[in-house]
N, C-alpha and C positions, 0 to 999 in steps of 0.2 A: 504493500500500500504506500503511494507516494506522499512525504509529509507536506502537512500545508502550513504555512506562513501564519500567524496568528493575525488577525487584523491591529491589536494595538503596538505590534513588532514593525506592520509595515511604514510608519511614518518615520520612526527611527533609521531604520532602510532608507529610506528614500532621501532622508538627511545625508548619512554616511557617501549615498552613491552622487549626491550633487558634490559633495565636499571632495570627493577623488575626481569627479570630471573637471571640475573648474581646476582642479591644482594641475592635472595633468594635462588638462590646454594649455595654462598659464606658462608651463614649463616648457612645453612644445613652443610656445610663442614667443617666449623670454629670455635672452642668452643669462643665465646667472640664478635664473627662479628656482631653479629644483637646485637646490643646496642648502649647506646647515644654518647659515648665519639668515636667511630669510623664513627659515620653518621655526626656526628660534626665535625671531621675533615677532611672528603670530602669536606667541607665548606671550611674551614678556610686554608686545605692547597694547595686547587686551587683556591685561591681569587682573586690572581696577573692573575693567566692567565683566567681566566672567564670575569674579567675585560674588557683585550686586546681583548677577542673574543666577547665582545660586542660591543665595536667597529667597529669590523672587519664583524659581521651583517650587520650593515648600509650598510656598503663598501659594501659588498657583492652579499646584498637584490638592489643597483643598481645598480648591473651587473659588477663591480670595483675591483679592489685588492688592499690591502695594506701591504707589506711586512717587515714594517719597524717597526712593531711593539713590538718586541722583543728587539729590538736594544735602542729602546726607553727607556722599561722598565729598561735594564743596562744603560744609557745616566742618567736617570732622578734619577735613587738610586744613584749613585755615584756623581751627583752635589748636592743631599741632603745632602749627608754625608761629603761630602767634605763643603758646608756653614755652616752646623753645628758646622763644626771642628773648623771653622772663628769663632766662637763664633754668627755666625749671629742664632734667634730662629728658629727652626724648622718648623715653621706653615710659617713662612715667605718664607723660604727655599721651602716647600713642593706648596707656591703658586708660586715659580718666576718658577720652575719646570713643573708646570703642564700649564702656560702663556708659557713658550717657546717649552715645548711641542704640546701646540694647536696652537699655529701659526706655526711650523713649517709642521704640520697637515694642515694647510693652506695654508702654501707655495706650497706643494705636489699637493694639492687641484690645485693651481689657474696655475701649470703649465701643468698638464692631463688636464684641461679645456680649458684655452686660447691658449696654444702651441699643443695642438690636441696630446700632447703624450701618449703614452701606458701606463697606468695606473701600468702595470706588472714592465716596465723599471724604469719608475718613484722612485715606493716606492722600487725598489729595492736598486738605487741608494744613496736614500733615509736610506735606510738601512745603506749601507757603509759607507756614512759619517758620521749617529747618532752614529754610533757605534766604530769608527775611534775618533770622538770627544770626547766619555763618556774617551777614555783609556787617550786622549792628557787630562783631568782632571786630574786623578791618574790611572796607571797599578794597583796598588794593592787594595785591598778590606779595606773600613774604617770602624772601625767602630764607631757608636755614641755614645755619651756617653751624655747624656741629660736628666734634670728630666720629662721633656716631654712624652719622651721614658718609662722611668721610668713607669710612671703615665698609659701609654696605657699597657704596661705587664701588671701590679697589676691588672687593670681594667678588663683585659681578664681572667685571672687567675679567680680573683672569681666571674666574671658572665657570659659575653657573651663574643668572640673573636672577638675585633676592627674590623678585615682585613673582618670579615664574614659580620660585620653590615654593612661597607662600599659597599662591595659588593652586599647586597641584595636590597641598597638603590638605590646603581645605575639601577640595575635591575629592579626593580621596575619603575622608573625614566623612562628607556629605552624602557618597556611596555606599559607606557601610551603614551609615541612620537613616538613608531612605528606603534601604531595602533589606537591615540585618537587623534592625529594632522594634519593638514595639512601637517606640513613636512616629515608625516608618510605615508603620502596615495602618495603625489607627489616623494617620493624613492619607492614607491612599482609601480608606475605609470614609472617610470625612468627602475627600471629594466625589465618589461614589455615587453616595447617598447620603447626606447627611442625616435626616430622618433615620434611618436604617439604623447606622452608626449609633443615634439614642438609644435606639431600642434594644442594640446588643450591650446596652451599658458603659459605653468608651467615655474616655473623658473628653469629649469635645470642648466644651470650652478654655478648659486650660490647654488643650494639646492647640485651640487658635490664638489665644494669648501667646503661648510657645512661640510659633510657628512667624508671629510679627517680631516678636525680638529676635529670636533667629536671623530675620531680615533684617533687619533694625544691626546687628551684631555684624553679621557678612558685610554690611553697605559703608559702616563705619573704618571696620576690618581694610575696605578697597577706599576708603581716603586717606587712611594711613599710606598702602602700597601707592596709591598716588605721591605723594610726596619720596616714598622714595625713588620713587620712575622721575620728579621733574626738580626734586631737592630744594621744592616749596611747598607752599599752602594759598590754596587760589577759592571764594565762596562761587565765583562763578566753576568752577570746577564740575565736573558731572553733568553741564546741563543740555535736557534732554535726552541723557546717559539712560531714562529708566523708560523710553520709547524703544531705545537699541535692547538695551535689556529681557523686555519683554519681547520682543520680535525672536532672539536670541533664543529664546524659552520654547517658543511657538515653533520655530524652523527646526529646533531640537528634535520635537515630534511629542510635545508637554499639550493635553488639550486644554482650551481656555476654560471649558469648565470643570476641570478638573478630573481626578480619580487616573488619567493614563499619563504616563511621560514616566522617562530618565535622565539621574544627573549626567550620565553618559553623552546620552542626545543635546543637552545643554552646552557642554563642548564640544560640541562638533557645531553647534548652532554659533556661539561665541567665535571657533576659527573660521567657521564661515563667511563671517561679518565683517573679522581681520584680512581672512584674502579676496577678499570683492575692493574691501581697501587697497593692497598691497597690489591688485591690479591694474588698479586707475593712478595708483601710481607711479609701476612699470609703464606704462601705456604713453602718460607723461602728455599726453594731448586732451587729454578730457578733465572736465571741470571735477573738482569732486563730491561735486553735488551729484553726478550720477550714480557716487554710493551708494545714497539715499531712494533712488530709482531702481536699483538695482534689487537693494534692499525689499521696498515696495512690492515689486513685484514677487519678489519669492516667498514674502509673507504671506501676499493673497493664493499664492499655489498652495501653500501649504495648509491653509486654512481651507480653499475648497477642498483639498484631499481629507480634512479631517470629518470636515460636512459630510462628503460624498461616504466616507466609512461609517460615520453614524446613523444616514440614512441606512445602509445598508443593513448595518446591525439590530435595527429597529425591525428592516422588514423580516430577518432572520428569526 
């Protein structure tokens, strides 16, 4: 008997197989594309925002949104850089950062939960003010100047890039809790059904309170690794980072309402978005606003393939 493909395996597929065609035209088309220093920095210069969309998975995978995630990334570089400048260290800086990012990931959390608000109003609101707040720090971009800093260049320079290992660590991190934990199987349970999910007794509302600091925690997490990708702190930072973000999620093969997707698909959706980049700027004749075209378009393929699979499971 020949195996069949599961229908929530084929968007993930369908990810994987755009992300090998596109590199392997690119490299066909490119004298220099297919080598280590440019697959390396697919890495390292979508770190900040592969972060934020892992994140923004969680959120996702139970059926939620969080839009505030960009806003965060400039909020949490620009208080690094501005505690820095206090002479307070870095590491200290980079924890009170990523503390007032996951509670405020929290806050988010416990008011969609207990006030029964719309998760969309919520972090959007959410949004205005994280990012209202980063500019009432400093308007202008700081930047650090610390042996810290120092210390993490040199160390990227001659072996691997910081911002890439942080990121792969999280990932990793985020693979084993979304599909080896309880609190992995009760978000996939949440975005399902949530009804359902009551009624076998889960803790839904704490596991969505979770699930926004989480976000909240990754998004701050990736304005730290911003600073040390640009060895400042900028509040315009991140912006409209959590449009890329979620498109990210979506091209992953994550459905908007929830219950299917992998963190796996999320990076391949994140390198996707980095070599549509790295194309147009091989290319060296197009604006790069046709990222954003480019982009467009394969979020709405992916979306009609997600429709067209639901319909079908419906009629099944």
């Amino acid at each position: 008997m020949t195996p069949r493909l599961a229908r929530p395996h084929i968007p993930l597929l369908a990810t994987i197989t755009v992300f090998v065609l596109l590199y392997a035209a690119a490299s066909l088309r490119y004298p220099g594309f297919f080598s280590w220093p440019v697959f390396r920095n697919l890495f390292a210069d979508n770190a900040f925002l592969g972060l934020a969309a892992i994140g923004l998975t969680f959120v996702i995978l139970a059926g939620g949104i969080d839009l505030s995630v960009g806003a965060m990334i400039g909020f949490s570089s620009i208080l690094i850089a501005k505690l820095s400048a206090q002479q307070v260290h870095p590491l200290l800086a980079i924890a009170l950062a990523v503390i007032v990012g996951t509670g405020f990931g929290a806050g988010m959390g416990a008011l969609i939960r207990f006030m029964a608000l719309p998760s969309f109003l919520v972090t959007l609101a959410g949004m205005f003010f994280i990012r209202g707040l980063g500019f009432v720090i400093s308007l202008e971009a700081v930047t650090i100047k610390h042996r810290f800093y120092d210390a993490i260049s040199d160390f990227s320079l001659q072996t691997f890039p910081v911002v890439t290992v942080l990121f792969l660590i999280a990932l990793a991190a985020a693979i084993y809790l979304a599909h080896y934990t309880r609190f992995g199987r009760n978000v996939y349970a949440i975005g399902g059904n949530e009804q359902s999910a009551l009624l076998m007794g889960l803790p839904v509302g704490f596991t969505k309170v979770l699930l926004y600091a989480l976000s909240g925690f990754c998004s701050s997490l990736a304005g730290a690794v911003y600073t040390f990708y640009t060895s400042s702190g900028n509040a315009t930072a991140g912006t409209m980072l959590e449009l890329d973000a979620i498109a990210a999620v979506v091209i992953g093969g994550t459905l908007l309402s929830g219950g299917v997707g992998y963190m796996f698909g999320t990076l391949v959706g994140v390198l996707i978005l980095g070599l549509i980049q790295t194309i147009i700027t091989f290319e060296g004749t197009l604006s790069s606003w046709w990222t954003k075209i480019a982009i467009g378009v394969l979020l709405l393929a992916f979306v009609l393939l997600q429709r067209f699979l639901q319909s079908r499971t419906a009629r099944s």
